[in-house]
VMD Tcl script that builds the backbone (N, CA, C; Angstrom):
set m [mol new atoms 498]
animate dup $m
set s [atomselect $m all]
$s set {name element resname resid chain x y z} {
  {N N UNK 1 A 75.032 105.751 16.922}
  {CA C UNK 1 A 74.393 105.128 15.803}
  {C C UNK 1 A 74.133 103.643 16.079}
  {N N UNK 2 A 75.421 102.915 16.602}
  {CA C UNK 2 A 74.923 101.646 16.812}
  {C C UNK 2 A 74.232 101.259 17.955}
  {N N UNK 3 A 74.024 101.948 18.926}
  {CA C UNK 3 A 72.737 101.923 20.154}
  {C C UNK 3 A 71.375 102.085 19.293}
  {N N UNK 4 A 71.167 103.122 18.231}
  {CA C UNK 4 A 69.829 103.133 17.786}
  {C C UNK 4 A 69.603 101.871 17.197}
  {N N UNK 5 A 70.452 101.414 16.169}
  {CA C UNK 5 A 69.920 100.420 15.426}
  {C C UNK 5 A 70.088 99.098 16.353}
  {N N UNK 6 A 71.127 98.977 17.767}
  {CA C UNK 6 A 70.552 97.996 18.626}
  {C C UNK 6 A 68.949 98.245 18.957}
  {N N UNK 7 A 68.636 99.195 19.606}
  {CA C UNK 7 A 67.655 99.746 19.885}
  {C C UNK 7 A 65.925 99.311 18.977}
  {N N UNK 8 A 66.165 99.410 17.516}
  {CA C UNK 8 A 65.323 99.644 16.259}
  {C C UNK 8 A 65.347 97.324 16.416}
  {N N UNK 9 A 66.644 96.954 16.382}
  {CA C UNK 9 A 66.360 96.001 16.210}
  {C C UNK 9 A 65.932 94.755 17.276}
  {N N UNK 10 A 65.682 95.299 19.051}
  {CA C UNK 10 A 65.508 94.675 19.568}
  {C C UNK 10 A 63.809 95.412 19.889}
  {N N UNK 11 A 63.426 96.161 19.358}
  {CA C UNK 11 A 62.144 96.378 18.976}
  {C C UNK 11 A 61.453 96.057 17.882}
  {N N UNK 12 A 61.965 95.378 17.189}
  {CA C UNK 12 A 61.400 94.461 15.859}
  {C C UNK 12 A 61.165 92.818 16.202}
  {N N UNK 13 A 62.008 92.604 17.079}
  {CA C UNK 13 A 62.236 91.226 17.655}
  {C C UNK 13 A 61.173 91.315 18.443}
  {N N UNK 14 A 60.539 92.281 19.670}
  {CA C UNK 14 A 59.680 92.210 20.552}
  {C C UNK 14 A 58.362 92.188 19.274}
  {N N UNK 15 A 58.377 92.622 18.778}
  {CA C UNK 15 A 57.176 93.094 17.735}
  {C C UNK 15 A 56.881 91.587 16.996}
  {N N UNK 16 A 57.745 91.037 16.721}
  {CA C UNK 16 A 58.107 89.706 16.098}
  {C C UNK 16 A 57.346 88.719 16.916}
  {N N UNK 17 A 58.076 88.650 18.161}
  {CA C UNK 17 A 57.506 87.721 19.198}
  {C C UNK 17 A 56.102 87.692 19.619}
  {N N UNK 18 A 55.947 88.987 19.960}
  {CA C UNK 18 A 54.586 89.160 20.002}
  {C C UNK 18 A 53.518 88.546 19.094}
  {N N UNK 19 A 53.858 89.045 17.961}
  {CA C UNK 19 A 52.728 88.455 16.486}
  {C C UNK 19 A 52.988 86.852 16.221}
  {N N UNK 20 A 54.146 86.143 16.854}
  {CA C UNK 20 A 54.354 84.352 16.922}
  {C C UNK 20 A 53.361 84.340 18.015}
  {N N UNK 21 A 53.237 85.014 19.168}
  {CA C UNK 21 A 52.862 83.891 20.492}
  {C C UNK 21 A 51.416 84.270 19.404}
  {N N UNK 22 A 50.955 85.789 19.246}
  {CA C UNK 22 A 49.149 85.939 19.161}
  {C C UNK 22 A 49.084 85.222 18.242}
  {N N UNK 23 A 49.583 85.081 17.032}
  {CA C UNK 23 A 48.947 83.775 15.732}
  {C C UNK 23 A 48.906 82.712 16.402}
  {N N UNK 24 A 49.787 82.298 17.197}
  {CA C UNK 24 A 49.864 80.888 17.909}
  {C C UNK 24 A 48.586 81.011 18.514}
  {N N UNK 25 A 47.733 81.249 19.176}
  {CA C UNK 25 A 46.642 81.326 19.875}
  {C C UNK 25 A 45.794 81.710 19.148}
  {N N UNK 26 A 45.968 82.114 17.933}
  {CA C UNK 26 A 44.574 82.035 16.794}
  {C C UNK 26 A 44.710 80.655 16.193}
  {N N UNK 27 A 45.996 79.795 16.056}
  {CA C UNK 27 A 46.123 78.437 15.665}
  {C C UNK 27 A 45.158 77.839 16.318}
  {N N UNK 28 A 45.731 77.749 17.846}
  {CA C UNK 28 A 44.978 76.679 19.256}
  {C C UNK 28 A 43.519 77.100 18.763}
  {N N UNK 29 A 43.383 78.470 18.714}
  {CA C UNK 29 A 41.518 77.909 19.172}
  {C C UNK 29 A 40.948 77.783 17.525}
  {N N UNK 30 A 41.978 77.893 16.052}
  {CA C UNK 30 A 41.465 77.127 15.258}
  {C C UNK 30 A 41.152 75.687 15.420}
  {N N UNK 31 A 42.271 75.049 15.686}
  {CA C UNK 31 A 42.349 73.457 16.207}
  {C C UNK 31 A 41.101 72.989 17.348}
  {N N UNK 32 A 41.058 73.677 17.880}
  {CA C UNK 32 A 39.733 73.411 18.800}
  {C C UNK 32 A 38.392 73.477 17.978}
  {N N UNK 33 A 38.157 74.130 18.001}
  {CA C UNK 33 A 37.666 74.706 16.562}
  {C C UNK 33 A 36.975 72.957 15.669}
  {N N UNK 34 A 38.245 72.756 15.394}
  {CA C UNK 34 A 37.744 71.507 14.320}
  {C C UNK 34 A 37.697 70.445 15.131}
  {N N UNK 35 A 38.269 70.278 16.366}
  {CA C UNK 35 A 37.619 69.018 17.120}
  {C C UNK 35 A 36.212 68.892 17.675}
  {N N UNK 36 A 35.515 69.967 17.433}
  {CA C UNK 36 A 34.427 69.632 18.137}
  {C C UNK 36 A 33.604 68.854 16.770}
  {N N UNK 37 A 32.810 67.750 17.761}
  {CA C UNK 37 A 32.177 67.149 16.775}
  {C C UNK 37 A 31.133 67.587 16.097}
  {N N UNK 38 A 30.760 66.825 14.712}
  {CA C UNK 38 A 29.915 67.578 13.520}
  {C C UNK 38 A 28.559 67.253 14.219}
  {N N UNK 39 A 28.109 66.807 15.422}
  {CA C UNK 39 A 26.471 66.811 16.290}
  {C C UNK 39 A 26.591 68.181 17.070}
  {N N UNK 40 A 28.118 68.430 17.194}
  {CA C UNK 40 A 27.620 69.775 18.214}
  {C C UNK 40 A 27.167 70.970 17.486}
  {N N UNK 41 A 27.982 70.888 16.324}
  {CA C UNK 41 A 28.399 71.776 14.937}
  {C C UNK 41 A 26.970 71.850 14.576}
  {N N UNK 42 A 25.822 71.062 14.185}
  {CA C UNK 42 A 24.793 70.888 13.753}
  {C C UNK 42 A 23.769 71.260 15.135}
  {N N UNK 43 A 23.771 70.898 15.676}
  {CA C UNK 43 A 22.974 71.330 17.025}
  {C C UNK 43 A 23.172 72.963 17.003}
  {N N UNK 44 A 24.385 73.734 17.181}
  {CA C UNK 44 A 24.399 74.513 17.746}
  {C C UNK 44 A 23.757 75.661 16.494}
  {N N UNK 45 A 24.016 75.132 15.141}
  {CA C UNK 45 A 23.378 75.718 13.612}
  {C C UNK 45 A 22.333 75.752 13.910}
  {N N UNK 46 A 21.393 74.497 14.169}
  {CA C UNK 46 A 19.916 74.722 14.773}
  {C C UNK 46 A 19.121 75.651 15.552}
  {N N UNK 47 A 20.472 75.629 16.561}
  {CA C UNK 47 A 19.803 76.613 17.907}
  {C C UNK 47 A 19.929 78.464 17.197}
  {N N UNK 48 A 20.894 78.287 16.629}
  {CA C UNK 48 A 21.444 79.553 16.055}
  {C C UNK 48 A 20.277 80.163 14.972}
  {N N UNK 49 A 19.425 79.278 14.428}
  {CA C UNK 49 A 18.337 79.184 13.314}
  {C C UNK 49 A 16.990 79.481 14.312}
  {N N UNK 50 A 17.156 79.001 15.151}
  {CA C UNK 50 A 15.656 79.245 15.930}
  {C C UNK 50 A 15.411 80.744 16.546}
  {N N UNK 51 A 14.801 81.750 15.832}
  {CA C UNK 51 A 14.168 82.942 16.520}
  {C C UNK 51 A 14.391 83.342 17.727}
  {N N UNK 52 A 14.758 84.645 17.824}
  {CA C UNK 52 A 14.625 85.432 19.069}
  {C C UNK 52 A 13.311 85.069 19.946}
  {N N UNK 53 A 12.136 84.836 18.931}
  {CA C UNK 53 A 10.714 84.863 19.470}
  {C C UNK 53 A 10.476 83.825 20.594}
  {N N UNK 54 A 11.439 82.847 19.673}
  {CA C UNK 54 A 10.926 81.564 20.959}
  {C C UNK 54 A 11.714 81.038 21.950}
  {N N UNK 55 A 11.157 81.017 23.406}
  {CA C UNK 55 A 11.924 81.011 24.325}
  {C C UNK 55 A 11.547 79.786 25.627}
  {N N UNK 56 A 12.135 79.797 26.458}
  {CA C UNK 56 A 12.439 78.764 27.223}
  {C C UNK 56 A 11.456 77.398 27.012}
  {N N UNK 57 A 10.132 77.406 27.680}
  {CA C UNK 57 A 9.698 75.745 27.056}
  {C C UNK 57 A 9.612 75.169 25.708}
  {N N UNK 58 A 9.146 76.164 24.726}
  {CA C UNK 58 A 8.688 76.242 23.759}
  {C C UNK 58 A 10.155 75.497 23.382}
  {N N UNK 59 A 11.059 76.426 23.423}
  {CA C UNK 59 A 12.634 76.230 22.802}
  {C C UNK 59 A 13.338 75.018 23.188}
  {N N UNK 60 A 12.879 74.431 23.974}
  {CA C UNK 60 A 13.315 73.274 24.446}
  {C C UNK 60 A 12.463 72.605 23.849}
  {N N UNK 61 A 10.995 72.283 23.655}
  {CA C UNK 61 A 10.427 71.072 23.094}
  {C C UNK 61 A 11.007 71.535 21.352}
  {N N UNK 62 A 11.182 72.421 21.280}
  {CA C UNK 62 A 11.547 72.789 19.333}
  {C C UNK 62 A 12.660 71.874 19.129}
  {N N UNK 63 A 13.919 72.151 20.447}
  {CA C UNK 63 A 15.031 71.378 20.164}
  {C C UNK 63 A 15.044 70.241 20.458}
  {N N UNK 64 A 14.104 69.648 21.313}
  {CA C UNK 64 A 13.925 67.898 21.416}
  {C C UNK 64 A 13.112 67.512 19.988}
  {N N UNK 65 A 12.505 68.285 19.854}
  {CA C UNK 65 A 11.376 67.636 18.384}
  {C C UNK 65 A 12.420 67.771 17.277}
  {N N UNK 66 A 13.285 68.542 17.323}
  {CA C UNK 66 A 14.599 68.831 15.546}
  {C C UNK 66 A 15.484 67.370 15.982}
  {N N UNK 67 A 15.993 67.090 17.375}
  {CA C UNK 67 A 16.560 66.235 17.201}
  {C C UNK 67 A 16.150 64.527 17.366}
  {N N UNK 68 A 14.672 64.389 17.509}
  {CA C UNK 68 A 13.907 63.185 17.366}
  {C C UNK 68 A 14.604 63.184 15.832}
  {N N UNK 69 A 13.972 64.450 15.227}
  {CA C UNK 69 A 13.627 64.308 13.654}
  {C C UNK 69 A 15.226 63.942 12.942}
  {N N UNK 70 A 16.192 64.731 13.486}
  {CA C UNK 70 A 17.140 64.488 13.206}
  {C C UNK 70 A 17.855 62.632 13.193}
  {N N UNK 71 A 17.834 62.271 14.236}
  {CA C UNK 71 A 18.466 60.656 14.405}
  {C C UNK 71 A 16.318 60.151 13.352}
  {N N UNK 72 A 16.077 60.226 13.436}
  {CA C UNK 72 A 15.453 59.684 12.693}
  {C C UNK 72 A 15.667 59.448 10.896}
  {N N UNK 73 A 15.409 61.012 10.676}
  {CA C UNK 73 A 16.280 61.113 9.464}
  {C C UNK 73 A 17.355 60.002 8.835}
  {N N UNK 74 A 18.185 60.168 9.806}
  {CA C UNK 74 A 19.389 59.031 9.596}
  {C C UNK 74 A 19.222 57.485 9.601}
  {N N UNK 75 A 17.965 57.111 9.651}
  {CA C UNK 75 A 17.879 56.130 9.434}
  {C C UNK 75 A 17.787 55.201 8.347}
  {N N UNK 76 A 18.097 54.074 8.030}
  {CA C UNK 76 A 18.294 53.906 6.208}
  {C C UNK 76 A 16.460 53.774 5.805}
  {N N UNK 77 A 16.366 54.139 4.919}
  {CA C UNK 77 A 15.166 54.074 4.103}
  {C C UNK 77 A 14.120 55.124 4.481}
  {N N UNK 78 A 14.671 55.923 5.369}
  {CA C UNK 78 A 14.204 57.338 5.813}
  {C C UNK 78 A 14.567 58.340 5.143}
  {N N UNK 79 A 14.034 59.082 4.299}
  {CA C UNK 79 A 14.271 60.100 3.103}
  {C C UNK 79 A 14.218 61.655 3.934}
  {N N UNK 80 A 13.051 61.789 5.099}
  {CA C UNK 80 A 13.074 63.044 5.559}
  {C C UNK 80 A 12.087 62.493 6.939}
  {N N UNK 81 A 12.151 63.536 7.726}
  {CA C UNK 81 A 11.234 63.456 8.717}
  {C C UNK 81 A 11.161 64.767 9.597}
  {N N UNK 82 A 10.223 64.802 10.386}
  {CA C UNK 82 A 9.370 65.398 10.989}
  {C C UNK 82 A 8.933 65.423 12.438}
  {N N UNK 83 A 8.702 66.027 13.435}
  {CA C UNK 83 A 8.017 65.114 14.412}
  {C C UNK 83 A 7.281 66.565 15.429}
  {N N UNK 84 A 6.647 66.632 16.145}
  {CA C UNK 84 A 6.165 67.421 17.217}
  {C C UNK 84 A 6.319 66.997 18.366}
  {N N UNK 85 A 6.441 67.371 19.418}
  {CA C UNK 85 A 6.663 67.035 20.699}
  {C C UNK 85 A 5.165 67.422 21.572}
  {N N UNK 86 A 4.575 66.792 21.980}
  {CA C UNK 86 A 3.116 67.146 23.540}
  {C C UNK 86 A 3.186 66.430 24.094}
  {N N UNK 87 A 3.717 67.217 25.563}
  {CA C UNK 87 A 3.478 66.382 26.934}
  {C C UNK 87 A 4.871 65.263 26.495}
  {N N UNK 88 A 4.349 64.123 26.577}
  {CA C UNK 88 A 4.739 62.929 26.651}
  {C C UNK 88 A 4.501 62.197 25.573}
  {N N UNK 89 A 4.428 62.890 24.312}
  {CA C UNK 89 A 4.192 61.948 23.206}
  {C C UNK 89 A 4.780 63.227 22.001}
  {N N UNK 90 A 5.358 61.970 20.757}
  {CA C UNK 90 A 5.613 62.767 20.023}
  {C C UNK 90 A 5.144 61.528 18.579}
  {N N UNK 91 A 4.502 63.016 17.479}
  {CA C UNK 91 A 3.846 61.954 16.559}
  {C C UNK 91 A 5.338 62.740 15.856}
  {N N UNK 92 A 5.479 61.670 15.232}
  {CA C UNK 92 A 6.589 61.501 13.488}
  {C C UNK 92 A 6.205 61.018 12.543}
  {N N UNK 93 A 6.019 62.090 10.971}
  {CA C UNK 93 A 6.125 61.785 10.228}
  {C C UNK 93 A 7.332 61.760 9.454}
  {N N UNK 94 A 7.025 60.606 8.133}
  {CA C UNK 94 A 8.271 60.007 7.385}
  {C C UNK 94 A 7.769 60.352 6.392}
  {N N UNK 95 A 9.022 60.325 5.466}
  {CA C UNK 95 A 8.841 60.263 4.141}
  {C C UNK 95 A 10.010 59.247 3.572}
  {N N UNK 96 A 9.505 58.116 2.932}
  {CA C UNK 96 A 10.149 56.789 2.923}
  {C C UNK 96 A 10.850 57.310 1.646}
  {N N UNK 97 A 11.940 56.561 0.824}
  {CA C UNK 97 A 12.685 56.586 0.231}
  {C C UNK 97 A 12.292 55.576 -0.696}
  {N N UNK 98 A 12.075 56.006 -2.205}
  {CA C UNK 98 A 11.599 55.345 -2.999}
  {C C UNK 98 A 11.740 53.994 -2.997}
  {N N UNK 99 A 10.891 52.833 -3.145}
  {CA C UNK 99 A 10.824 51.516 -2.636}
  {C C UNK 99 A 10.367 50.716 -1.457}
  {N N UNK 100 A 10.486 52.331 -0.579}
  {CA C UNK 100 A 10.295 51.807 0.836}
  {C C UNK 100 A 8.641 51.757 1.299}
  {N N UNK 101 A 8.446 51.072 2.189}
  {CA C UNK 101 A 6.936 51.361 2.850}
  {C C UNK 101 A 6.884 51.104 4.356}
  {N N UNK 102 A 5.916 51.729 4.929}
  {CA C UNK 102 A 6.085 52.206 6.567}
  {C C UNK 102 A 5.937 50.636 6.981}
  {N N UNK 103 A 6.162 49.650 7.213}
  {CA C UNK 103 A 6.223 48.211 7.940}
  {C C UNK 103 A 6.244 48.806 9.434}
  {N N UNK 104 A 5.600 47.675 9.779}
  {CA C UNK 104 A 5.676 47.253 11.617}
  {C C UNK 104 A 7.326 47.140 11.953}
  {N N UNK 105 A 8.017 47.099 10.891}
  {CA C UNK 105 A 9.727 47.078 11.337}
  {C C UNK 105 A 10.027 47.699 11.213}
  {N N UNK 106 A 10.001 48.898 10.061}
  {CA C UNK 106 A 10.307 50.163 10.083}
  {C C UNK 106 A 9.979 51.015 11.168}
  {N N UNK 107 A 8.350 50.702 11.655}
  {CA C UNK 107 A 7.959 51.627 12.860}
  {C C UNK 107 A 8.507 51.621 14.015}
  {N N UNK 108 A 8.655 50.422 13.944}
  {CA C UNK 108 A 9.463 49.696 15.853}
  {C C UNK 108 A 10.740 50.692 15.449}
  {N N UNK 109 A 11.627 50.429 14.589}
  {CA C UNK 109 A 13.199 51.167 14.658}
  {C C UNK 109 A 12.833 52.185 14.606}
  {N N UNK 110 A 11.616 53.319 14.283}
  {CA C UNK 110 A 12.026 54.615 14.459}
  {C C UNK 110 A 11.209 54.733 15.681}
  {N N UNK 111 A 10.634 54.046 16.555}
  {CA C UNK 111 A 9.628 54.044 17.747}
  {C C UNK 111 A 11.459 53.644 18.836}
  {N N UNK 112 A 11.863 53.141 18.541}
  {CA C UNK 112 A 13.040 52.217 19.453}
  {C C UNK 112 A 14.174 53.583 19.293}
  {N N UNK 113 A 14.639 54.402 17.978}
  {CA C UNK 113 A 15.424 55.386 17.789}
  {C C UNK 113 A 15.071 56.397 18.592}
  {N N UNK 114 A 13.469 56.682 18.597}
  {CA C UNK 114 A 12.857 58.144 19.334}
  {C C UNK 114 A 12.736 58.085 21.064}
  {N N UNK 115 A 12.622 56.772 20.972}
  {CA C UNK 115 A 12.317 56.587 22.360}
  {C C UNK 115 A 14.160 56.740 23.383}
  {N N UNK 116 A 14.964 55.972 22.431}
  {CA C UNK 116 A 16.176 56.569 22.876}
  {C C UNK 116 A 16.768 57.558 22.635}
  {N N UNK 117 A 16.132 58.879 21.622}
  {CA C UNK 117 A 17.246 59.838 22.062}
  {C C UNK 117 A 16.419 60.901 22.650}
  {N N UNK 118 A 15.257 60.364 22.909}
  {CA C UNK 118 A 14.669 61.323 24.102}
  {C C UNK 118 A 14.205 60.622 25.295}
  {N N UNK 119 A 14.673 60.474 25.995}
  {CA C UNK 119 A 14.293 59.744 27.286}
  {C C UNK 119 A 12.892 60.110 28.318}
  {N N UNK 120 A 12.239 61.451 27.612}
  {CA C UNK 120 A 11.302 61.903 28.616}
  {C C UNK 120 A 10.007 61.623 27.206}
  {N N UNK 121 A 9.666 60.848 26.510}
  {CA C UNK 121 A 9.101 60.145 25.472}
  {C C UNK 121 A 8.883 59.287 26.435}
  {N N UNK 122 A 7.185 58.560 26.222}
  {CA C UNK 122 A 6.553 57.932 26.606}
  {C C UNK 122 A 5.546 57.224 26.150}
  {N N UNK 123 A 5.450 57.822 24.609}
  {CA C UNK 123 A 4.583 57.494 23.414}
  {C C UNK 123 A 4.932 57.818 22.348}
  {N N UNK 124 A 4.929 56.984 20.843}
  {CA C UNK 124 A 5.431 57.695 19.656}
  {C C UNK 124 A 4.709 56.879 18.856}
  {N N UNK 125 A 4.098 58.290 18.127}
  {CA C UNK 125 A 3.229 57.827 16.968}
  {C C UNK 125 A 3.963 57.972 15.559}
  {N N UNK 126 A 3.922 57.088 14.545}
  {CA C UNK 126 A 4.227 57.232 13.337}
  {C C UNK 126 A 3.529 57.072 12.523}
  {N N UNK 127 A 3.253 58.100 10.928}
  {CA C UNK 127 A 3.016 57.996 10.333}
  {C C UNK 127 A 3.682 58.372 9.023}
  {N N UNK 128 A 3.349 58.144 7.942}
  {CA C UNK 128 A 4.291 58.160 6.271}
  {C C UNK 128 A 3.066 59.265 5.464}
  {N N UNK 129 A 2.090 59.754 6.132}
  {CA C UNK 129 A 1.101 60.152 5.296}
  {C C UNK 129 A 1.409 61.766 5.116}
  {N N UNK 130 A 1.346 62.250 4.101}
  {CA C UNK 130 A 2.410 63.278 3.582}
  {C C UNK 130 A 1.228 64.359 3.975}
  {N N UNK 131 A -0.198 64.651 4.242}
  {CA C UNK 131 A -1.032 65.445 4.709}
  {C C UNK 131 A -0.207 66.089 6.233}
  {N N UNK 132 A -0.198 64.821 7.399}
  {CA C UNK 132 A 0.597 64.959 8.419}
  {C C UNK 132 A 1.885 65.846 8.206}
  {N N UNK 133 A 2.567 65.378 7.398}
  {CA C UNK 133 A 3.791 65.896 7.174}
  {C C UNK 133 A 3.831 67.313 7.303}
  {N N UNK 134 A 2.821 67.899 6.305}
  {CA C UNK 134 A 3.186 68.886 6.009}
  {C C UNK 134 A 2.187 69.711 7.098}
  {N N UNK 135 A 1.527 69.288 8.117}
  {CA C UNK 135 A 0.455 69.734 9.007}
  {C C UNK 135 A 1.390 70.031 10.130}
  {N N UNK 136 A 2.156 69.100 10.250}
  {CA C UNK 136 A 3.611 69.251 11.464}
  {C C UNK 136 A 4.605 70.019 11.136}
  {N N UNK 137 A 4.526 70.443 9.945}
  {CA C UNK 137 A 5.723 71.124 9.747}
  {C C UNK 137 A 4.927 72.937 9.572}
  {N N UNK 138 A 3.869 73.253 9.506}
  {CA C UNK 138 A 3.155 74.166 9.499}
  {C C UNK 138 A 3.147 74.656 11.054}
  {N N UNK 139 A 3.123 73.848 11.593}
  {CA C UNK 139 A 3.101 73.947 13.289}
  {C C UNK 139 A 4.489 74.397 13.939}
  {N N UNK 140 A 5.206 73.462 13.508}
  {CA C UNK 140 A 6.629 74.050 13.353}
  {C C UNK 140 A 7.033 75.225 13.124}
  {N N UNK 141 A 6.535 75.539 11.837}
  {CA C UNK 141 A 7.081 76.899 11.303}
  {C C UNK 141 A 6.114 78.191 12.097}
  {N N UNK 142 A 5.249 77.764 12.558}
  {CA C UNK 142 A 4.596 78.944 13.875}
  {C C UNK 142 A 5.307 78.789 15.098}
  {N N UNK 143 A 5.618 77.985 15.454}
  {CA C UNK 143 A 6.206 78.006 16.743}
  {C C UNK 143 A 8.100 78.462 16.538}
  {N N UNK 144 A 8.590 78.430 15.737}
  {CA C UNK 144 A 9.860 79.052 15.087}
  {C C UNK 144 A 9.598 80.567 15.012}
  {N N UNK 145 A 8.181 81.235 14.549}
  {CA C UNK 145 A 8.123 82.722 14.303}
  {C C UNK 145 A 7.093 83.254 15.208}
  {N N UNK 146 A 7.747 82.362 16.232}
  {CA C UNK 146 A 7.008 82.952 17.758}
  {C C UNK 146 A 5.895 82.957 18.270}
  {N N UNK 147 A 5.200 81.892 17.918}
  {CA C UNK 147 A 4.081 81.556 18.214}
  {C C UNK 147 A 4.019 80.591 19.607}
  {N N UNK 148 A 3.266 80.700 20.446}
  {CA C UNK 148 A 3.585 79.841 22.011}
  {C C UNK 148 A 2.830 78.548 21.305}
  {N N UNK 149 A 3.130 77.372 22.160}
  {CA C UNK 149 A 2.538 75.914 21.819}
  {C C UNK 149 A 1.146 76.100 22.580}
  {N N UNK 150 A 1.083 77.293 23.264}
  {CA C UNK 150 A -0.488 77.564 23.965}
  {C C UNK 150 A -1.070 77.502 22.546}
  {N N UNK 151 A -0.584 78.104 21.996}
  {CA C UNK 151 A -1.852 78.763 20.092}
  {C C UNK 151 A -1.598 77.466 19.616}
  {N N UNK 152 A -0.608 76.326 19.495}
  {CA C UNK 152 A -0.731 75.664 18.889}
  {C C UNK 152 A -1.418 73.918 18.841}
  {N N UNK 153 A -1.906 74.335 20.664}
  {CA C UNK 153 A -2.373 72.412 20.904}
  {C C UNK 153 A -3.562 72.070 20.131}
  {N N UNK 154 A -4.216 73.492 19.737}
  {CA C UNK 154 A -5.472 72.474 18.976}
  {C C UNK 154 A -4.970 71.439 17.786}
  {N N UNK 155 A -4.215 72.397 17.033}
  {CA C UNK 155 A -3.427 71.473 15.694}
  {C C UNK 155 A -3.399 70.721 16.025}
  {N N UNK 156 A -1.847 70.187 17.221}
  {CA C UNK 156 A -0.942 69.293 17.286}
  {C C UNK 156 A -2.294 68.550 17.744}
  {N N UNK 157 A -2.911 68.132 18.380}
  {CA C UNK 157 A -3.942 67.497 19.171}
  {C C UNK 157 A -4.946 66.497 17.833}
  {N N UNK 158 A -5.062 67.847 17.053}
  {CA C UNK 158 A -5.715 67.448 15.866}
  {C C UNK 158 A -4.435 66.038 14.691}
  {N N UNK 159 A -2.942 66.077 15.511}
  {CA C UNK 159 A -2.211 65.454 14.309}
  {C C UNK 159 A -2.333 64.445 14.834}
  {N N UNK 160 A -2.264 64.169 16.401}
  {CA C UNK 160 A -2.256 62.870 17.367}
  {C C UNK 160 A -3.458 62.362 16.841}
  {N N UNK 161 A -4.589 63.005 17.265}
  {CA C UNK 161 A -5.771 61.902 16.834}
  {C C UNK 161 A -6.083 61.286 15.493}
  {N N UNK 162 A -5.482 62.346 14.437}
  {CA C UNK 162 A -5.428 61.284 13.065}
  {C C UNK 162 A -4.335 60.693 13.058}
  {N N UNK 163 A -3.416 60.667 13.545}
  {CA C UNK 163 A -2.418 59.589 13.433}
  {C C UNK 163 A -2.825 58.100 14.397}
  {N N UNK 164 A -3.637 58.516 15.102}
  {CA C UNK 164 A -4.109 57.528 16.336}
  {C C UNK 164 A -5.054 56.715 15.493}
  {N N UNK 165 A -6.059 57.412 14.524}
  {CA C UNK 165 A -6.663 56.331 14.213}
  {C C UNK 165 A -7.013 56.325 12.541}
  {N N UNK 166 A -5.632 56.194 12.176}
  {CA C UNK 166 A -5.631 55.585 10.981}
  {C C UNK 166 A -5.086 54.037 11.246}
}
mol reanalyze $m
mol bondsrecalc $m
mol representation Tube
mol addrep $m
């Protein structure tokens, strides 16, 4: 009798141990978990949001153009933004924050923001004109539901040159 219940109770202990070390290792990679920072956390939501449809170049200029738009965004008196990526230029539209208006200082900081968090930028157009806005973001939303940027240069081409010469 007392061999079984040695027996019963050094098999409760293994059973025990076991379920400490495995929670312990659902702890660790909770804790990991929350160290990663809230840009990777947001980046990786993005990528996770972008369609099966769209794939390698396309998916790369989508994710350089979300994160122009993104550090832009964050800028003070920047309410929302926008931007497309061609070639070597990317036009951005804004949408200013009540009070605000597009200034030659406003433009330089989001021309000086875009140009640093994309390094292969070579031109950046800005505009506040809410037609654009919503012309770039139409473009956007085709190239998200799988549309190639082949179907889409007439647009974008068409946003550069009115942004060029207003």
């Amino acid at each position: 009798m007392r061999r079984r219940n040695l027996y019963t109770i050094r098999v409760v202990l293994f059973i025990l141990i076991i379920g400490i070390i495995t929670s312990s290792c659902g702890l660790r990679e909770d804790a990991v978990e929350e160290n990663r920072s809230e840009e990777d956390m947001i980046q990786e939501d993005y990528e996770n949001e972008i369609g099966l449809d769209v794939g390698g170049k396309d998916h790369d200029l989508l994710l350089r153009s979300e994160g122009i738009s993104d550090v832009v965004v964050n800028l003070y008196g920047i309410e929302n933004a926008t931007s497309i990526i061609f070639n070597d230029i990317v036009a951005i539209s804004v949408k200013l924050a009540d009070g605000y208006t597009l200034t030659d200082g406003i433009k330089e900081m989001i021309m000086n923001t875009a140009l640093k968090k994309d390094t292969m930028i070579r031109q950046v157009l800005i505009t506040d004109d809410k037609e654009i806005f919503n012309e770039i973001e139409v473009v956007l939303e085709a190239l998200l539901n799988g549309r190639s940027y082949d179907d889409q240069v007439k647009k974008i081409n068409r946003i550069i040159e009115k942004i060029k010469n207003e």
